[in-house]
N, C-alpha and C positions, 0 to 999 in steps of 0.2 A: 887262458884256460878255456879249451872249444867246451860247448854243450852238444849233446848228444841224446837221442831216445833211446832207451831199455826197459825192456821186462824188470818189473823192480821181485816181483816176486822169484822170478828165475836166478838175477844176481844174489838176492837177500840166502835164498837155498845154496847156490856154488860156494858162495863166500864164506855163509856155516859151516858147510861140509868142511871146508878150509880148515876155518879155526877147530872142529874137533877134532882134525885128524891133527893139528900141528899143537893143539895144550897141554901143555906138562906143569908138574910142580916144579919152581925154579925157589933158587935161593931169595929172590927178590921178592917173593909173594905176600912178604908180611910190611914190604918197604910203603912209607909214607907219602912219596913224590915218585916221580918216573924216573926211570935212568936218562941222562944227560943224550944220551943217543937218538931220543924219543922227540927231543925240543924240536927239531925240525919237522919231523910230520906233523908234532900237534900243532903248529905255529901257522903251518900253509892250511891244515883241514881247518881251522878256525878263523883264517882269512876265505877259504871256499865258501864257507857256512854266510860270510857277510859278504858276497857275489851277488848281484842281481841279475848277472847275464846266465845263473843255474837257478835251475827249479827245483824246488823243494826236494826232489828224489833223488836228482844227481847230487845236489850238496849230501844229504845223507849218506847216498852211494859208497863219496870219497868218503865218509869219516868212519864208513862203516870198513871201509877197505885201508883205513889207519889200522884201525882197533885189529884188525884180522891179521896184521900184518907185527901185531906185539900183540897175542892171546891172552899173555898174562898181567898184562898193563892195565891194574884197574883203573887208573885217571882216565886215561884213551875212554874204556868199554862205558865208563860213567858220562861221558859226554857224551856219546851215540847212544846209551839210555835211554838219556835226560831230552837228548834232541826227538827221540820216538815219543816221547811219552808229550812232549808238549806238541807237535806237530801232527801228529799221525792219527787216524780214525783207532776206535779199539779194534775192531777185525786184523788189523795190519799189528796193532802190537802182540794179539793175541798168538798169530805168528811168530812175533819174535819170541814170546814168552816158550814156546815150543821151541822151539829151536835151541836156546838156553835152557832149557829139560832135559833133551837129547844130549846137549853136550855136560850135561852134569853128573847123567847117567852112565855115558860114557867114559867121563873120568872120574872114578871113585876117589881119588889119592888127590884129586885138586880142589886145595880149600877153595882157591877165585874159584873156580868153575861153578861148587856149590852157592857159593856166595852172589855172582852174578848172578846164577837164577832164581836165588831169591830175590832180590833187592829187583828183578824186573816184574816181580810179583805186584810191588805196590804200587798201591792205587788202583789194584785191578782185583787182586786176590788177598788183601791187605795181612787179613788174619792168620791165612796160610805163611805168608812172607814173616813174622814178626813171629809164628813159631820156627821156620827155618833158622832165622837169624838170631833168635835167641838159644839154640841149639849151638851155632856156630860157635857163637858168644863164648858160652859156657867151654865146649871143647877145647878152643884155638885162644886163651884168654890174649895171647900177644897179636893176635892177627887183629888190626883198630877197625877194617871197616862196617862189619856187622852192626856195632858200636854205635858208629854214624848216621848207619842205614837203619835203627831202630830209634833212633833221632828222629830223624824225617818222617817214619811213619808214623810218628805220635802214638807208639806205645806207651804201656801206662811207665812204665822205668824208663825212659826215654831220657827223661834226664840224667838220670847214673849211667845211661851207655855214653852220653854225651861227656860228661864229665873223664870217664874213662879212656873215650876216645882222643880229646887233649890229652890225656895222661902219656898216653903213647905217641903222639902226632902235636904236640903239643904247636907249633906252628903253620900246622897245614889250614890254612885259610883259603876255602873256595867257595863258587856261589854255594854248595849244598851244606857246606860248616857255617858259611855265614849265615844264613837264613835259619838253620836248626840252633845257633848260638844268641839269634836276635830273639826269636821267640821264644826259646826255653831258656836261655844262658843265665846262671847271675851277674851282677854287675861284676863280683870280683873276677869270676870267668874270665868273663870278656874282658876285662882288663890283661888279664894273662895273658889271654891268648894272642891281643893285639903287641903285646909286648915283645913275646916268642917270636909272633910273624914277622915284625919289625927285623927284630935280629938276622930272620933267615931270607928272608928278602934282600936284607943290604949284604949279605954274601953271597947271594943269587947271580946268574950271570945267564939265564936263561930267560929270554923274551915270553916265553910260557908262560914261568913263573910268576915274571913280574907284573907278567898281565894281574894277577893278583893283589897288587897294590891298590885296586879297585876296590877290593873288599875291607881291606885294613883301612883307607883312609873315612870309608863309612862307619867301621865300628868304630875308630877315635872320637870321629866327632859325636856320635850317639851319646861316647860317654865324658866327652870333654866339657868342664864346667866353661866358666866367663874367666877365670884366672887363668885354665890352661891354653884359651883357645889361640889366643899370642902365637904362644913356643911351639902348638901345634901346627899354624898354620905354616911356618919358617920350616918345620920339618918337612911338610907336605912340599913344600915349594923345593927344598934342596931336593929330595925325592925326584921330581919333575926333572931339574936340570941335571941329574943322573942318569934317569932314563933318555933325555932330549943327547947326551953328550954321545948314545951309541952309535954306531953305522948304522946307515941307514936300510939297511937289508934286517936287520935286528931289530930298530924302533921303529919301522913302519905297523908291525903287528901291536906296538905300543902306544899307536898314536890315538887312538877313543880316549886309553886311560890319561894322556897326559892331557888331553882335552879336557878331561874331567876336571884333572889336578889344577889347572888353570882356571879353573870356571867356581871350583872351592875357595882360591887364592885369590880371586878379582880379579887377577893376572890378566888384563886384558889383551897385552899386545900377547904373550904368550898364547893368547884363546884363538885369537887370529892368527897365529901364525902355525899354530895345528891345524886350526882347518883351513886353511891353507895348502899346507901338507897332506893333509887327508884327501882333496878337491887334486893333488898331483901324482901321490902314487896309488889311491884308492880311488880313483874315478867312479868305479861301478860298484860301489860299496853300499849296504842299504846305510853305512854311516855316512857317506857323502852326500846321498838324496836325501836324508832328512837332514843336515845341516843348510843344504841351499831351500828345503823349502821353508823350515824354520826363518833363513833368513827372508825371504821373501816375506813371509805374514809377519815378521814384528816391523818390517820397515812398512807396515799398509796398516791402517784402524781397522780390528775386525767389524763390518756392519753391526748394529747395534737392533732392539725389534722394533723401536719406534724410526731410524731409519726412514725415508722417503724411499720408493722404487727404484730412482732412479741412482741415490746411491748405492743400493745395493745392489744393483745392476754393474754398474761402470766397477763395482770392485771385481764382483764375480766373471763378466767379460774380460779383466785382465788375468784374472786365474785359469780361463779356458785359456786363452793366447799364450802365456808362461808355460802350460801344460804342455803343449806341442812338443815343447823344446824338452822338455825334462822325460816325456815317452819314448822319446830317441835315446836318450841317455839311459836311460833304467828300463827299460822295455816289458819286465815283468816285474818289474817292484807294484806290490799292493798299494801303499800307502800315495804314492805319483797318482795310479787311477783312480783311486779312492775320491783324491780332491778332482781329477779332470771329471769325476760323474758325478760329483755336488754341482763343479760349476754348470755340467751340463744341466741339472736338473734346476739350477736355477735362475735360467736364462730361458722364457716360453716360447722365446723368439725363435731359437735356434734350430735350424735347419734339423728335419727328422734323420734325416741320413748321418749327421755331425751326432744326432743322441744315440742313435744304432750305434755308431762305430763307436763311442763313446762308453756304450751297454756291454757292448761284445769285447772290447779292451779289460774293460772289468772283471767281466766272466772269466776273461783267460788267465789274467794277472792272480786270480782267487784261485783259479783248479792247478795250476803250477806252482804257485809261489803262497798259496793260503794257508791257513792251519785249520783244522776240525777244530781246534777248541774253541774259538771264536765266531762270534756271528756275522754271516755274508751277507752282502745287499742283494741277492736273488730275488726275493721278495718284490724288494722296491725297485728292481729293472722289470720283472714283470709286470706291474702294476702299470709303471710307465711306459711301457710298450704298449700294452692293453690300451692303455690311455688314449695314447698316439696312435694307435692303428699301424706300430711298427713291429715287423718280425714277428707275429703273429702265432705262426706257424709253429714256433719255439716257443710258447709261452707255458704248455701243460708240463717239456722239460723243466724248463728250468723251476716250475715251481716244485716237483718231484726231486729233484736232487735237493732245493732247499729245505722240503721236509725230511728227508733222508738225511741229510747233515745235522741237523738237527736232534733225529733220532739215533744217531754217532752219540753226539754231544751227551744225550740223555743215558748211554750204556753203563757211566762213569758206575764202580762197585758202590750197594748203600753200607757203606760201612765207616760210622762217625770218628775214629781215631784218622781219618783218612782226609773224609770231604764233612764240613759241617752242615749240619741240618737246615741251613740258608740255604747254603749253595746247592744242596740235593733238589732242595724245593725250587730253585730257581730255573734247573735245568730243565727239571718235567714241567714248570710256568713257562718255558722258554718253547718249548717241545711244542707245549698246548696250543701257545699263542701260533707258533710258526704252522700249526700243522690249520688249525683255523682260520686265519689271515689265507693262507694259501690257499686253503678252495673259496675262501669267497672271492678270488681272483679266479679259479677255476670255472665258478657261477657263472660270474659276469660275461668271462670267456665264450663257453659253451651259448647262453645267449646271443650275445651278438656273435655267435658262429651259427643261428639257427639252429641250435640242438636242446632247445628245453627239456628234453628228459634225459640229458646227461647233465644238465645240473640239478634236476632234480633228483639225481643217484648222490652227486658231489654234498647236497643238503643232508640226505639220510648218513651217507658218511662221516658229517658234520656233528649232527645230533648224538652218534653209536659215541662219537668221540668224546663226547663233554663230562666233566666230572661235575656230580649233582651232589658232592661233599661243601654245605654253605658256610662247615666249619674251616673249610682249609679256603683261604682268601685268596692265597694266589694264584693256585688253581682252579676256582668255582670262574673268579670272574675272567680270567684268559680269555675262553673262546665263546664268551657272548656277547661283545660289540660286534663280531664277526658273524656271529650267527642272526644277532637282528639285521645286519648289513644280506646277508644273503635271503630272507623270510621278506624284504623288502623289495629286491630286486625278482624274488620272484612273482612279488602281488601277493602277498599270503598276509595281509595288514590284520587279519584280527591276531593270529598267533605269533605275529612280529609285536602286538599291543600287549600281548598278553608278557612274552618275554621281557619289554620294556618295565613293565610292571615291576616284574621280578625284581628285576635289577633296581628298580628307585628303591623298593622296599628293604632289597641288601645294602645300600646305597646308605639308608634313614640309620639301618643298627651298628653304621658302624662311622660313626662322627669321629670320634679319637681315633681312627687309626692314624698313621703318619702322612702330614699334612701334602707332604709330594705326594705319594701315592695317592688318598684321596681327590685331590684337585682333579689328578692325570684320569683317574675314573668316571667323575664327576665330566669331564669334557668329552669323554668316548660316550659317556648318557644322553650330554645332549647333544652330539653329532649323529647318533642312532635316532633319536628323536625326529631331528630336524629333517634327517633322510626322508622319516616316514612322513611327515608332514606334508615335504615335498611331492612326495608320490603320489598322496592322497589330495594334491591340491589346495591346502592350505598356505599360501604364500607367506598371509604374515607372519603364523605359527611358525614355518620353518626359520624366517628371517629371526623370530625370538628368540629361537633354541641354537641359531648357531650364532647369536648373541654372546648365549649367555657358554655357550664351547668354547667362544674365545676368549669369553675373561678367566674362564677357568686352564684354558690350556696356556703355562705363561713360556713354557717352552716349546717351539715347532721343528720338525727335521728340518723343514726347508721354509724360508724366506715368502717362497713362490707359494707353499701350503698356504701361508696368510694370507697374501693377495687374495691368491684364488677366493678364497672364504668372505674376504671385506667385498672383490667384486660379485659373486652369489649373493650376498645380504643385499646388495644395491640393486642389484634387477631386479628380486623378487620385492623387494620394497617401491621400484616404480611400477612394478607390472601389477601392483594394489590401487596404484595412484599417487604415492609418496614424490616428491622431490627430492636431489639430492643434499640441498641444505638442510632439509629437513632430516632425511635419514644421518646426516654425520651429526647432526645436535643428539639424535637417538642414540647413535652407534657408535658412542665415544667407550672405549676399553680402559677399564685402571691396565698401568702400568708398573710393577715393581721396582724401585732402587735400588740398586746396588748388587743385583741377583737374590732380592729376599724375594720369596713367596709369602700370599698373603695366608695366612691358614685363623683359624677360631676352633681352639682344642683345650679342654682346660688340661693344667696341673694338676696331677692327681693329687690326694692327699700326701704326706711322709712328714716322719721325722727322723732327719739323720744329723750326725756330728763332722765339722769340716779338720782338717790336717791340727787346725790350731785347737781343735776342740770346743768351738762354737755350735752351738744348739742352732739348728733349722728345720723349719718345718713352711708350708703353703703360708704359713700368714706372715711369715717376712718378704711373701711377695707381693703382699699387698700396699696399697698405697704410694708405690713407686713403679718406675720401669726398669725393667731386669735384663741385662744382656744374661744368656747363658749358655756354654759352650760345653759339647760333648767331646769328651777327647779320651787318648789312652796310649800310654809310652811306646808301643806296638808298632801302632798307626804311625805312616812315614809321612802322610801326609797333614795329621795332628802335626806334628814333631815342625814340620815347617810352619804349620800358623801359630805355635805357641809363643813365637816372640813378637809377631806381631798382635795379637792377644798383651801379651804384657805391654806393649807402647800403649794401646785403648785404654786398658783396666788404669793404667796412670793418666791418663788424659780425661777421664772418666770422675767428675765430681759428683760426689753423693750430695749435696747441697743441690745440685740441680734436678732431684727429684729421681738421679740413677744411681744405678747401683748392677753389681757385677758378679758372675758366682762361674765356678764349671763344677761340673758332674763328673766324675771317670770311673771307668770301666775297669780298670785293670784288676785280675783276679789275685795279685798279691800285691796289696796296697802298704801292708809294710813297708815296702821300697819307695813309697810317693817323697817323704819328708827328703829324704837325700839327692831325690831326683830334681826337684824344685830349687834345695838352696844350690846343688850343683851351675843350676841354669839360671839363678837367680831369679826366679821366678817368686811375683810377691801377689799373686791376685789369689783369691779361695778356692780351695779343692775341695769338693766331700766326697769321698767315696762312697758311688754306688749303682755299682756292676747291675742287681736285681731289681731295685729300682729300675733303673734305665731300659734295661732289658728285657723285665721280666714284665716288669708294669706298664712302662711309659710305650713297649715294644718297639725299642728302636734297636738298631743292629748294625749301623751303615754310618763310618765317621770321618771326618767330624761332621757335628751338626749343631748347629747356634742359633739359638731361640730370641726374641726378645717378648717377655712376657709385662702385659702392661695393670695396671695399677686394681684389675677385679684378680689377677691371678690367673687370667685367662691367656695361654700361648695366641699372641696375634700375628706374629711374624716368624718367617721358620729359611733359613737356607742352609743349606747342603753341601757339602764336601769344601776345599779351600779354594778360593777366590785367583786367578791365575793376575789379576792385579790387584795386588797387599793392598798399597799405599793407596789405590783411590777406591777399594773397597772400608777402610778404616775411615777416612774422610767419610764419606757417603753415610758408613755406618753410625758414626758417632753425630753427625746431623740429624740422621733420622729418629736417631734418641732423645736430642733434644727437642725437637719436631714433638714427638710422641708427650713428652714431658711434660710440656709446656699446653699442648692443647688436652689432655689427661687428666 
């Protein structure tokens, strides 16, 4: 399959024209699946899509030139959606959105046509879309997809379209049913539906379709107890050697999911001998390069931060050299240059030419093969060029497109049935940060370019941009570590002092907020600090303050960031007079177990009732050590540490001064008691969602506290653990540790 360059807007325009001159009402328009004719384009545009030798525009190209090529094939035109809307800046959907206007306009009498342009609404025009489709709804009651597509957009009736929409499609399981059936579905739902799909799958005979087995064997197990998981697995598994028995022109499109199927089963030979298969007829597949690099790093220990240099050197050295080989092969895959520009960044040693080419492989793998929704390391190539006095001349670009992607990312519509009020705020936090990080890269630039009064425009630029709301947290503090980093570099120390200020004072009123976030702030305070220190000639002071940066920062991008930091504290600590025995007795850092942070946040008050109907409040936290874990049936990643959770909570002796509780979230806790003995889960629930959220303001799960014996939160870690079993070891020591010296 050659690549080629194109006009994407001039193809995106021919190709329209196409489909509006060629759409008509057909008999099929109310049908559930695609007609059997259709399996072979969708089969090859979905192996294009997973191509790394095509750039994000030509794989759309083709799937866009599926869909044109069957008008009235909604599964086709929902997959070239769904590909725009996760891939593409808004400017470019906005286009499409136009274009599906035009053709809706043009065809009065075609329900798709109406219907595709709504459903390309959301996310963009949410409210508009969700009266379209409930228009449609209403009209067309047998046509199912408005149904779906008022699912998705989290309309307030969202679930009675959904419900309706199985009514009709009762089996149709795809990413867009499953993901509108996980989060709104009921349990008996889902059960149905997985049942249905069952059925119509094992009479399937289309590689398409059965790609879809992907979806059903996650809803089973979501809702498969400990009695059924047995008879479930032995399905899955014949499942597999079903698929495994096709020609191979047919299961090669099948081989991720049987990968999967195998990796659910334990099936190990089975695991290998898919990728295997995938490594012989999918060579250039981003499924092929992430299975060799996967294999790569679990057969290596990932350096750890207490680590010596020199291991983390000899590891990342073999990550450049392995890199080589694997840029030949994927040539534009992200995620390949992704690791070749960690390892370059953290190797100091390495040839400037070797980080150039290493920067600009990046750049390119990101502008062909990247997505707007996600964030680029532009940033951090400029920086390090900056650094390195490489490529120079390129440095004002690149940081301009990375605030312009940025400002993409931030277009997203504010409309909450849509995008939640986190994520809105996170994007304009993201916005902020990216757009202030980047001129004080711009600062520094223009400086040592000899142009001081082009960074003194890039400062004023800085300031117009800051949000001076001290109520809204993620936005106030964004762009002021960057702004006292810029007020420093340019010698402006009394209102680089004054800023500081500011900051320790928002700093002091806000102790409970979320103990990551705190810390992470707390360490850009005193790295802003230590700057000024620096500048101002105070040696020891800075070597204090980036002390105390690095006990507060427990996680770094890079390896080499550390270094750097422990070698800075060691010069300026001899260029006082100090020795270097002397400074490593001073400049010893605590070190976390097991991925906990250290955090000091109390327990607010409450009194809630647990699943069993036991009374709790703060004073049964006291006098003991408390594991406590935030979770919610939702969360995929709950869902995987909730059994290892139950191994702890039985391992867990309340004789030894511990004891064990979780919190959840979930907004209809009715459902908790069946979910529990489903999974046999025996540790305590209480429900509560406003608590947790409203009070405690946390948002982000799971997250497991261990509160120790005043009722004070002293340990806090964050999301689940990529090693269970010696994060549970670790854990359950460090509670005894706590217990005993407590």
């Amino acid at each position: 399959m050659g690549s080629r360059e194109y006009d994407s807007e001039r193809s995106l325009t021919g190709l329209w024209l196409a489909l509006s001159l060629a759409l008509t009402v057909t008999a099929a328009w109310g049908a559930c699946d695609f007609r059997p004719e259709v399996d072979p384009l969708l089969r090859e545009a979905r192996l294009a899509l997973d191509d790394t030798r095509l750039s994000r525009d030509e794989r759309l190209a083709l799937l866009r030139a599926a869909a044109m090529a069957y008008p009235d094939e909604v599964v086709l035109h929902h997959e070239y959606q769904d590909h725009i809307a996760n891939e593409l800046s808004e400017p470019v959907r906005d286009l499409v959105i136009e274009e599906y206007r035009k053709l809706a306009s043009g065809h009065t009498g075609s329900v798709a046509a109406r219907y595709l342009y709504a459903r390309s609404l959301v996310g963009r025009r949410t409210r508009e879309a969700a009266a379209l489709l409930e228009l449609l709804a209403g009209q067309h009651a047998e046509f199912p997809w408005p149904h779906l597509a008022l699912a998705e957009a989290r309309a307030e009736s969202g679930g009675q379209h959904l419900e309706r929409f199985f009514r009709l499609c009762p089996g149709t399981l795809n990413e867009t049913s499953y993901t509108a059936l996980m989060e709104t579905g009921a349990p008996q739902l889902r059960r149905a539906v997985a049942e249905a799909a069952r059925k119509e799958l094992s009479a399937s005979k289309f590689p398409s379709r059965l790609a879809d087995y992907h979806y059903l064997w996650m809803l089973e197990i979501a809702d498969a107890g400990p009695a059924e998981r047995t008879a479930l697995l032995e399905r899955i598994a014949e499942d597999a050697a079903r698929l495994r028995s096709l020609d191979s022109r047919r299961r090669n499109a099948l081989l991720p999911a049987l990968l999967q199927a195998y990796q659910i089963t334990g099936d190990r030979a089975g695991w290998e001998w898919a990728r295997g298969e995938i490594a012989k007829w999918l060579p250039h597949s981003f499924t092929a390069a992430q299975l060799t690099l996967d294999k790569w790093r679990d057969s290596r220990a990932l350096p750890a931060i207490n680590d010596s240099r020199e291991t983390v050197a000899a590891y990342y050295r073999q990550l450049y050299l392995a890199s080589a080989e694997w840029i030949r092969t994927w040539p534009l895959a992200r995620q390949v240059w992704a690791l070749r520009w960690k390892a370059a960044r953290e190797l100091p040693d390495l040839p400037d030419l070797d980080v150039e080419a290493a920067g600009a492989g990046m750049l390119t793998a990101v502008a062909r093969n990247g997505s707007t929704r996600t964030l680029s390391p532009r940033l951090d190539i400029a920086g390090t060029f900056l650094a390195r006095s490489i490529a120079t001349e390129k440095i004002p670009e690149i940081v301009e497109e990375a605030i312009r992607e940025a400002e993409i990312r931030a277009l997203t519509e504010i409309d909450p049935r849509w995008m939640s009020d986190g994520f809105r705020v996170a994007a304009r936090r993201e916005l902020d940060e990216t757009r202030s990080r980047g001129r004080l890269v711009l600062v520094r630039f223009y400086l040592q370019s000899g142009k001081p009064e082009k960074a003194r425009q890039v400062l004023r630029d800085m300031k117009t941009g800051l949000v001076y709301d001290a109520a809204n947290a993620q936005r106030y503090w964004a762009g002021r570590p960057a702004l006292a980093g810029a007020l420093v570099e340019l010698r402006e120390f009394e209102e680089a002092r004054s800023v500081l200020a500011e900051m320790k004072q928002w700093l002091a009123a806000r102790t409970e907020e979320p103990a990551e976030e705190f810390r992470i702030r707390q360490a850009d305070y005193w790295l802003s600090m230590a700057r000024l220190a620096e500048a101002e000639g105070r040696k020891l002071d800075a070597a204090a303050y980036y002390r105390l940066e690095s006990e507060n920062r427990t996680e770094w991008d890079y390896f080499a960031e550390r270094f750097a930091r422990i070698d800075r504290m060691l010069e300026l600590w001899r260029k006082s007079g100090g020795t270097e025995e002397g400074f490593r007795a001073w400049a010893g850092i605590r070190e976390p177990v097991g991925g906990w942070q250290f955090a000091s946040r109390p327990l607010i008050g409450f009194e809630l009732r647990d699943l069993a109907g036991r009374s709790w409040s703060t004073a049964d936290f006291r006098g003991k050590v408390t594991l406590v874990n935030l979770w919610a049936t939702w969360c995929g990643p709950c869902l995987t540490e909730l059994p290892h959770l139950e191994k702890l909570h039985r391992q867990m002796n309340s004789g030894e001064g511990m004891q064990f509780v979780t919190f959840n979230v979930d907004e209809d806790a009715g459902s908790l008691p069946a979910f529990m003995k489903r999974h046999g889960y025996t540790f305590p629930v209480i429900p509560a969602r406003e608590f947790i959220q409203d009070r405690m303001r946390v948002t982000m799960y799971p997250r497991t506290w261990i509160v120790g014996r005043d009722g004070t939160i002293r340990y806090e870690h964050a999301g689940f653990s990529s090693r269970p079993e010696r994060w549970l070891n670790e854990t359950l020591e460090l509670l005894r540790h706590l217990a005993k010296v407590n």
